[in-house]
ZAMARGU-4260 file (C-alpha; in steps of 0.2 Angstrom, whole numbers, plus 5000, padded with zeros to 4 digits):
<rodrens>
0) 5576/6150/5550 | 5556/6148/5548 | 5558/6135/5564 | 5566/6147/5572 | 5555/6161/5569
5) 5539/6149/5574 | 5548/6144/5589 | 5551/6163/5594 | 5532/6164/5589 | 5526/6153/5601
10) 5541/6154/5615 | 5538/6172/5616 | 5518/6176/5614 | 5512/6185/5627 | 5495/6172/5628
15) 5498/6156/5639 | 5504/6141/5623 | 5507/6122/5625 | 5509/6107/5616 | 5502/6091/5623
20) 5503/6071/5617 | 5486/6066/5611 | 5488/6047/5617 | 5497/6052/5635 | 5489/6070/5637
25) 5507/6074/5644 | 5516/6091/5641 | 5529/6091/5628 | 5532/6110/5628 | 5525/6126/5637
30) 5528/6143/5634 | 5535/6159/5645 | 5517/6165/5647 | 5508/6148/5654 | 5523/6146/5664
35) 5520/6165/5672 | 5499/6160/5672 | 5500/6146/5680 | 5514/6146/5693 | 5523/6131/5687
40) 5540/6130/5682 | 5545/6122/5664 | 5549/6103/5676 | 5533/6103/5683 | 5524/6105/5668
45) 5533/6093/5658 | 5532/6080/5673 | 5511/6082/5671 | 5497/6079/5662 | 5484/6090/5656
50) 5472/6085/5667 | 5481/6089/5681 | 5478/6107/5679 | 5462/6103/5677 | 5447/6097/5692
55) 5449/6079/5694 | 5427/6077/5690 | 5433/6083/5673 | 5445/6071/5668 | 5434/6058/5661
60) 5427/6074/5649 | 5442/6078/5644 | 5450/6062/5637 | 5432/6059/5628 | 5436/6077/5618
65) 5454/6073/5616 | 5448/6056/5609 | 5436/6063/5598 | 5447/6079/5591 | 5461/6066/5587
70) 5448/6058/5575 | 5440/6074/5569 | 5457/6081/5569 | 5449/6102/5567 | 5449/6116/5579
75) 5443/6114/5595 | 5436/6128/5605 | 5426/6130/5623 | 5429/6137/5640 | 5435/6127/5655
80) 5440/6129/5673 | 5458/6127/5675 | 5466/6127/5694 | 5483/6137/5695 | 5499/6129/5705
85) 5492/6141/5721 | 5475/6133/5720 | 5467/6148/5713 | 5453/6143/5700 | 5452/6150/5684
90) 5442/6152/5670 | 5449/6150/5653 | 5445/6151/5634 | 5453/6136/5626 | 5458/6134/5606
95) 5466/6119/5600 | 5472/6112/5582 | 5482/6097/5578 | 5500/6097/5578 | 5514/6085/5573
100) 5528/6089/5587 | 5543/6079/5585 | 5535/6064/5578 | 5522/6064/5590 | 5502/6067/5586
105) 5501/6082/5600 | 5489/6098/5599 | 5493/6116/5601 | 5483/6124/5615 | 5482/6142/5616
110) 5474/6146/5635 | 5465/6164/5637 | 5461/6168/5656 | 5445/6177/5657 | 5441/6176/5672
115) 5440/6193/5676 | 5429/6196/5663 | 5417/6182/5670 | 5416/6192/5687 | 5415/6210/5678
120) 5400/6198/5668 | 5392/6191/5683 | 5395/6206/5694 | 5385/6217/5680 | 5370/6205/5679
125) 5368/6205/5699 | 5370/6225/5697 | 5355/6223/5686 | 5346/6213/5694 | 5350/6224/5709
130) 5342/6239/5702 | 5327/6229/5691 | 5322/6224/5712 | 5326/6240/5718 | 5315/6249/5703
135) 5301/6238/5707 | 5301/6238/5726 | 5304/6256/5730 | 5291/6271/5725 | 5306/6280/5720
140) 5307/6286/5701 | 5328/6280/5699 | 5338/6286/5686 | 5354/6284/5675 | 5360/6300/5670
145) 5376/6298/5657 | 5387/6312/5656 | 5394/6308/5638 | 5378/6305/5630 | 5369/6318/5638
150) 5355/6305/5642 | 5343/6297/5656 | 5339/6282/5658 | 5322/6281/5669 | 5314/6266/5679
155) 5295/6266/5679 | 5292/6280/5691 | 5292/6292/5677 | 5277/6285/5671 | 5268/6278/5684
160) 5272/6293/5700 | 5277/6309/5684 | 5260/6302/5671 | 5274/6303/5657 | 5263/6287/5649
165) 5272/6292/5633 | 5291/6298/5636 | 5302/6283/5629 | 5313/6278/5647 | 5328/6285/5641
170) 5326/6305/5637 | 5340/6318/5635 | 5345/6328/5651 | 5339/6345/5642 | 5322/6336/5644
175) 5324/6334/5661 | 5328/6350/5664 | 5316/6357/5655 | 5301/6349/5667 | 5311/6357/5680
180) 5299/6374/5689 | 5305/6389/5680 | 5308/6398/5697 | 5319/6383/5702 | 5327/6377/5688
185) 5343/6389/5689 | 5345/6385/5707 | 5344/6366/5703 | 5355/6366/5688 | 5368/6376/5696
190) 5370/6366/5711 | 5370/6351/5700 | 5385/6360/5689 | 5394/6364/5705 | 5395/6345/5711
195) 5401/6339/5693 | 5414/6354/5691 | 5421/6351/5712 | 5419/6331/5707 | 5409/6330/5723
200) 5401/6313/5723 | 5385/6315/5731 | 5370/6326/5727 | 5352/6332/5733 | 5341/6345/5732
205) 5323/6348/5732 | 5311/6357/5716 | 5296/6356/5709 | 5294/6344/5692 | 5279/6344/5680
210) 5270/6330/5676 | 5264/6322/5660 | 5246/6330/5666 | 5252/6348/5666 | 5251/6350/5687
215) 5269/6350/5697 | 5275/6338/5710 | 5288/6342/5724 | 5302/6330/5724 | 5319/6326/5734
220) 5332/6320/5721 | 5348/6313/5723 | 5361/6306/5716 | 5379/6299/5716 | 5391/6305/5706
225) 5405/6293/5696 | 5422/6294/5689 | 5429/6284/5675 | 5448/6276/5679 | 5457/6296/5675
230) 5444/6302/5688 | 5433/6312/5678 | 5414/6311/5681 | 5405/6302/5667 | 5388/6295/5676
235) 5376/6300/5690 | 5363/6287/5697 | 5350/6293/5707 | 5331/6292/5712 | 5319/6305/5712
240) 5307/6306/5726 | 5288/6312/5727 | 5286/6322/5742 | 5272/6334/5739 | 5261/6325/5753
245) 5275/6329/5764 | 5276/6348/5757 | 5257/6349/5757 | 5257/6342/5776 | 5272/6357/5780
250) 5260/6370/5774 | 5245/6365/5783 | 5256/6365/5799 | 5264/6379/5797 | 5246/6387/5793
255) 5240/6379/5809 | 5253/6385/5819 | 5252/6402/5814 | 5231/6402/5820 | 5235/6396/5834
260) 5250/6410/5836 | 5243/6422/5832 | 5223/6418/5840 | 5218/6429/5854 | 5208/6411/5860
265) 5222/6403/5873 | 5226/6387/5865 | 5233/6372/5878 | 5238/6356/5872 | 5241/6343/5887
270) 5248/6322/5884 | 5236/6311/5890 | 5249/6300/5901 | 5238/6293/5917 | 5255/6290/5925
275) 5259/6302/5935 | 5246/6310/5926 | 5240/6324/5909 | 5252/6340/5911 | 5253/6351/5899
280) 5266/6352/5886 | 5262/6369/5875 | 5253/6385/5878 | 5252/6399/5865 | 5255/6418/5869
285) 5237/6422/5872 | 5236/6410/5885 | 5251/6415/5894 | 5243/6434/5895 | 5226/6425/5898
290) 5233/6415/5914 | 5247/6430/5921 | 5256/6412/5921 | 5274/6411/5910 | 5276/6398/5900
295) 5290/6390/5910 | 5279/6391/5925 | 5266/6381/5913 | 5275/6369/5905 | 5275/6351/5915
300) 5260/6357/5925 | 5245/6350/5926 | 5229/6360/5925 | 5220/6361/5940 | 5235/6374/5943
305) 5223/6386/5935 | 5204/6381/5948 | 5211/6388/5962 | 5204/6374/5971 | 5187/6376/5967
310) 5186/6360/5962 | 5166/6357/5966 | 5160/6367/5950 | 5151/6357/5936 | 5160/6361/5922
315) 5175/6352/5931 | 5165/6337/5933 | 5158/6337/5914 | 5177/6339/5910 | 5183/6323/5920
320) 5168/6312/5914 | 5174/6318/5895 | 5194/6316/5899 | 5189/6297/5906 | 5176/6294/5892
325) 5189/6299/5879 | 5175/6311/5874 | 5175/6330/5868 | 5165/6342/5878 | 5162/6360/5879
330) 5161/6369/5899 | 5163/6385/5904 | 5172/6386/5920 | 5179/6401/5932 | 5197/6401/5933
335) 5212/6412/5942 | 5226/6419/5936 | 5244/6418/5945 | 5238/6433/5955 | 5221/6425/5960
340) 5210/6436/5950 | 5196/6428/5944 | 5191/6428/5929 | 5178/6417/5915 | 5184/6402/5901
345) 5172/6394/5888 | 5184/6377/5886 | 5183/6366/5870 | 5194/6352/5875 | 5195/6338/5861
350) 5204/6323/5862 | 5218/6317/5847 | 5222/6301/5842 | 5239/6290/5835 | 5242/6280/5821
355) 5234/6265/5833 | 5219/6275/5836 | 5224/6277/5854 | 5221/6297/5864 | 5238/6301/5861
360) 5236/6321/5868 | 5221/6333/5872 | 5219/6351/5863 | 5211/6363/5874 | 5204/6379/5868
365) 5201/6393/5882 | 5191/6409/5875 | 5188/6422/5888 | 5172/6425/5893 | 5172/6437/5908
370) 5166/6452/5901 | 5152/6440/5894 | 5145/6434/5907 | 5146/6453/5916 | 5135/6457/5902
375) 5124/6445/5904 | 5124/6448/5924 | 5120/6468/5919 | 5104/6463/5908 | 5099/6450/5921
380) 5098/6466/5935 | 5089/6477/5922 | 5078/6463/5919 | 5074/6462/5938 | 5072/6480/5941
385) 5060/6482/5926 | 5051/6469/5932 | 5051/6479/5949 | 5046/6494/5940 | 5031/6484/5931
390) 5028/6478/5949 | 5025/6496/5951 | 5017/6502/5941 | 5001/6489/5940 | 5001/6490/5960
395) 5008/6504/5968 | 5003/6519/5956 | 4986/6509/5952 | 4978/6516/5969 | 4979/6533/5969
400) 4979/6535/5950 | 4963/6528/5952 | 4959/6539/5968 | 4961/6553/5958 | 4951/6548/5943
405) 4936/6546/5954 | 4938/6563/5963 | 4941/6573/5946 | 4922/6564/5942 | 4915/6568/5958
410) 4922/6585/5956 | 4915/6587/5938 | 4899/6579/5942 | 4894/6591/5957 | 4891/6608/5961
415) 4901/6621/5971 | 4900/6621/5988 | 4910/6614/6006 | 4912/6596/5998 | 4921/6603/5986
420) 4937/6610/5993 | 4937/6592/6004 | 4940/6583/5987 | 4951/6598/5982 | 4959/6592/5997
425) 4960/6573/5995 | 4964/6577/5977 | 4981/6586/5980 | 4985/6572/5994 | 4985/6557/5979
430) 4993/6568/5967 | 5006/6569/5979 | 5009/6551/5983 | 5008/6546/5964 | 5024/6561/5961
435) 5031/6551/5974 | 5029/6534/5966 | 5035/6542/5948 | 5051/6550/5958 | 5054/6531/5964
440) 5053/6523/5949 | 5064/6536/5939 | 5079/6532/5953 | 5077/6515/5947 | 5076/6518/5931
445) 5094/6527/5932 | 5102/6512/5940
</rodrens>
């Protein structure tokens, strides 16, 4: 009965078993399970050795270990590579005693196939080494969230790009979000919740995080959500990127683009392509009233569209010499609207460069400057009639203002008689011509 009973025990064990002759290495007996592991039928096995399951470079090792077990005569243990009846390659976990079958000196091999667990090993070392590369080659902060231990596991980032120089790498998720914004931290950890409860696998979004020093950093974090074999969620990896030189970039432009908006200055900005030649590509709202022009009318065009072919003034020739040069200038010039009225522009045109320091586009500021230059025009005709006026009065009214100081002396130095009504006379004729000469320079006055 106890035969039987270790027969049943090694027949039916549901881990691969055979006894093998020490001095032929042949087969005496295989079990249910080998038989099912490696393809052959109970006539095949018997008909081979050991070594023929075996690669043929490891035959000579094996008889030396058989050799040497058959003199130690204990338990033998060690992994081997073992080559199924298909040619598939397996590794196994061998244990071997001593064993005295039907007379014979044999040995009892129990064969474990763990092959599997050698890919899920290797596969797991080259995940690591995946992520170690991956945590030192990108700027990114990556992360290992574990939804059963409600734990992160974080890369360097969080202490090199976040200043946390004295957080362990592996804090709780309450800690986490807890250096989220306030004002964000609902929106985020919603969102988050949403993801996990739908089982959606991937996630993003975009909050502020404080750092170790006390100031915030904008990030975009993301992650991938994954599910253990009954399909719920039990990790999220992801990494967690610094873009608050791209958020601090956004709010200049947008600050940017609401001056120039929002400017009463017209504000051109033209490519600088010699072939077929600069045309513009934008105009603000102050330009389009500026020019009468609309900006469909505008766009594509090139801007001598506004000189109305007065193409001999100065500040067109300053502006040519700048554009060639690759130079900035500052002109004013007389342009015309759609209509053809004229009217004045002071023009800062200023070049802008690329990444290769090369005049990628030209930014053209136009401020009107008609009612400027009438100004000036109406101080420069005052300035020529009181110079007329001073003409005037150090020529004209000098002779007979002086005319009329020598009669009063005469007058006052002599006595009465028939001179005296002649210089009475000549004394009313000068008054008269100097009343005149006032009245002239009063109507030039009132100009």
């Amino acid at each position: 009965m106890a035969k039987i009973d270790y027969y049943n025990l090694f027949e039916l064990s549901p881990l691969p078993m055979w006894v093998f002759d020490v001095g032929t290495l042949q087969f005496l007996s295989v079990n249910l399970a080998a038989i099912r592991q490696y393809g052959f039928n109970m006539g095949e096995f018997l008909s081979m050795t050991i070594n023929d399951i075996r690669p043929s470079e490891d035959a000579a090792l094996i008889e030396a270990i058989v050799e040497k077990n058959a003199i130690n005569g204990g338990l033998h243990k060690d992994t081997y590579t073992h080559i199924k009846k298909s040619g598939e390659y397996i590794t196994v976990n061998i244990e071997s005693s001593p064993v005295d079958f039907e007379g014979r000196n044999a040995r009892l091999v129990i064969a474990i196939d763990i092959t599997e667990q050698i890919q899920n090993e290797v596969q797991i070392r080259d995940s690591i080494e995946r992520y170690n590369i991956v945590s030192k080659a990108t700027s990114d902060t990556i992360w290992d969230m574990s939804l059963t231990a409600n734990t992160i596991v974080w890369n360097k980032g969080i202490r090199g790009i976040f200043k946390h120089k004295k957080v362990d790498t592996t804090t709780s998720i309450a800690w986490w979000e807890d250096h989220i914004h306030p004002e964000d931290r609902e929106r985020v950890l919603s969102k988050m919740a949403h993801h996990i409860k739908d089982h959606i696998s991937r996630w993003s979004d975009e909050y502020r995080f404080v750092c170790g020093d006390g100031t915030y950093k904008h990030v975009f974090d993301r992650g991938f959500l994954m599910f253990d074999s009954n399909g719920k969620p039990y990790r999220m990896i992801g990494a967690m990127e610094d873009i608050t030189k791209r958020k601090d970039e956004e709010h200049w432009s947008k600050l940017l683009e609401s001056v120039v908006i929002n400017t009463s200055d017209g504000v051109l900005i033209i490519n600088s392509d010699r072939d077929p030649g600069p045309f513009i590509i934008y105009v603000n709202d102050a330009f389009i009233k500026m020019s009468g022009f609309s900006e469909a009318e505008l766009l594509g065009s090139e801007t001598n569209v506004f000189f109305g072919g007065d193409t001999s003034q100065i500040g067109l020739q300053q502006m040519n010499y700048a554009v060639q040069n690759g130079l900035a200038c500052n002109i004013d010039l007389i342009n015309y609207t759609k209509s053809g009225h004229e009217y004045h522009v002071n023009i800062d045109l200023s070049p802008v460069t690329d990444s290769t320091g090369m005049i990628s586009h030209w930014v053209s500021i136009h401020r009107d400057i008609t009612e400027n230059k009438k100004y000036i025009k109406a101080i420069e005709e005052q300035n020529k009639t009181l110079k007329e006026i001073g003409w005037m009065q150090s020529h004209t009214v000098r002779a007979p203002l002086t005319r009329i100081m020598a009669l009063v002396d005469l007058l006052q130095n002599q006595a009465e008689g028939d001179d005296s009504q002649e210089l009475l006379t000549y004394l009313s004729s000068s008054a008269k011509e100097l009343d005149g000469i006032i009245i002239d320079i009063a109507k030039n006055t009132s100009i």
